[in-house]
C-alpha positions in Angstrom: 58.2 57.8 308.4 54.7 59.5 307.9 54.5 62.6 306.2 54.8 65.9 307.4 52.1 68.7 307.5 53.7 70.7 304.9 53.3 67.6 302.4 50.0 66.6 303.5 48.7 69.6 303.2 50.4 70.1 299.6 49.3 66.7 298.5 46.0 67.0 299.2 45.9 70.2 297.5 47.1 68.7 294.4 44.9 65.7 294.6 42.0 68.1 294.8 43.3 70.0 292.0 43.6 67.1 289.5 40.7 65.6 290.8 38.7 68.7 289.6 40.9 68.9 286.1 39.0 65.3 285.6 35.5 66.6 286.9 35.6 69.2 284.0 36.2 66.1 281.6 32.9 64.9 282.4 30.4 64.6 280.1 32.5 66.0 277.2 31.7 64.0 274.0 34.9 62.4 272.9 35.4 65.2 270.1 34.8 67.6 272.8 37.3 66.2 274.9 39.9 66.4 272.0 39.2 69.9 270.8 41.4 72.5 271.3 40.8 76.2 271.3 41.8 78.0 268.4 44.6 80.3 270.0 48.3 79.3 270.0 49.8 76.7 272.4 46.1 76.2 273.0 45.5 72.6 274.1 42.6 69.8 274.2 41.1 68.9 277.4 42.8 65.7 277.5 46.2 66.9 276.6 45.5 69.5 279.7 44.9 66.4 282.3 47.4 63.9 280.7 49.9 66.3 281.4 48.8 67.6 284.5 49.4 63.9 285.6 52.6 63.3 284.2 53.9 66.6 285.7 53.0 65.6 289.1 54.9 62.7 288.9 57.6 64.1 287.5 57.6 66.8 290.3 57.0 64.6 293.0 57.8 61.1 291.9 61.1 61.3 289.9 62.6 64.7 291.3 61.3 64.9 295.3 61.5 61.4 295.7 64.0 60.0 293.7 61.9 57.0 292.0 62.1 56.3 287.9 58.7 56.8 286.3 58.2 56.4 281.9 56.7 60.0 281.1 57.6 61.5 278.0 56.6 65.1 278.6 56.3 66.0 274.4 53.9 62.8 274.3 51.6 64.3 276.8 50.4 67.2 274.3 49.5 64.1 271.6 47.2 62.7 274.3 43.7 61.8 272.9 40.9 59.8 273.9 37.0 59.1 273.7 36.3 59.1 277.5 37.8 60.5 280.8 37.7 56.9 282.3 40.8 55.6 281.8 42.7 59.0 282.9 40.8 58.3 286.4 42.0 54.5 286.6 45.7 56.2 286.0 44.9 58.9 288.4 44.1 56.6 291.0 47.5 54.6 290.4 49.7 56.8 290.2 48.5 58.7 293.4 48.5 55.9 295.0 52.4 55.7 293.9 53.1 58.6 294.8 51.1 58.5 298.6 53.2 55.6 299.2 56.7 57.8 298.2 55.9 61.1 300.1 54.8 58.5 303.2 58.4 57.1 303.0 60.1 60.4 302.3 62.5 61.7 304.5 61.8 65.1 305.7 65.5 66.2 305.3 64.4 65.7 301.5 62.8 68.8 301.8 65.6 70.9 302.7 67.6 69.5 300.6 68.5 70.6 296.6 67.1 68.9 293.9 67.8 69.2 290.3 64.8 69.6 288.2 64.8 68.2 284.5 63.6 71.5 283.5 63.7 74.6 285.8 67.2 73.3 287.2 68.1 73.3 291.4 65.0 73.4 293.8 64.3 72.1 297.3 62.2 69.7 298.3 59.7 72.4 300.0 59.9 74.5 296.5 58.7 71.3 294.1 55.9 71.0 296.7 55.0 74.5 295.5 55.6 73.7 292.4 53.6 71.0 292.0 50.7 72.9 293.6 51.1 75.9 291.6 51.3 73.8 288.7 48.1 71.7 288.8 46.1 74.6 290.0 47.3 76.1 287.4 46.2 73.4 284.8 43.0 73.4 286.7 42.3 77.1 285.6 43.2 75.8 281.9 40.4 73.0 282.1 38.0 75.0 283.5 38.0 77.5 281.0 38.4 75.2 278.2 34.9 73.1 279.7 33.7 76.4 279.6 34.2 77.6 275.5 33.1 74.2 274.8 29.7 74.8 277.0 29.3 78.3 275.1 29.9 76.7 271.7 27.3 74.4 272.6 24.2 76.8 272.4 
């Protein structure tokens, strides 16, 4: 099967998205990178694109497509690390993983009612929004948390 327009198109939105969640990594110092902004629920940098991973693939991956994956959600806001390399070599796997599923998807997958961990039923063609809305969403997060730590720079 190849994929349809609607989840090409979605796809590539969220690709971009994440991809630009790890372009605002770049060039943080590792404390930068772990820093988190002193409001509530505020959260680091890497927390923000370790979860913005694990999301997709538990949008995409586990619900729309049916396929196990080892995320535990909670463990996403823990994430730390000294560099955004290693979150780009997981990138690149799991979207590779997950190319490989929505090519294989059936398109009645999309019409159909999926039950998500969290917000309960969906279809197919709302966790495509989902995971859309989510990431850019996340992307907005990044961006503005690239940007305190800029200001706080001097």
């Amino acid at each position: 099967m190849a994929k349809t327009p609607e989840v090409t198109a979605a796809f590539a939105l969220i690709g971009r998205n994440i991809d630009d969640v790890l372009d605002a990594l770049t060039g943080l110092s590792a404390a930068e990178l772990n820093w988190k902004p002193p409001v509530e629920g505020g959260n680091s940098a890497m927390v923000l694109a370790t979860h913005v991973i694990g999301a997709c693939q538990g949008h995409l991956l586990q619900t729309l497509c049916g396929q196990s994956i080892e995320r535990v959600r909670e463990e996403e806001f823990e994430a730390s690390g000294d560099s955004v390399g290693p979150l780009r070599e997981h990138w690149a796997t799991v979207r590779g993983r997950i190319d490989a599923a929505l090519e294989a998807l059936d398109p009645a997958e999309l019409e159909r009612t999926h039950e998500h961990p969290i917000l309960g039923p969906m279809s197919g063609h709302d966790l495509l929004m989902l995971a859309v809305r989510h990431s850019a969403e996340h992307l907005g997060h990044a961006s503005l948390t690239r940007d305190l730590l800029i200001a706080q720079r001097g």
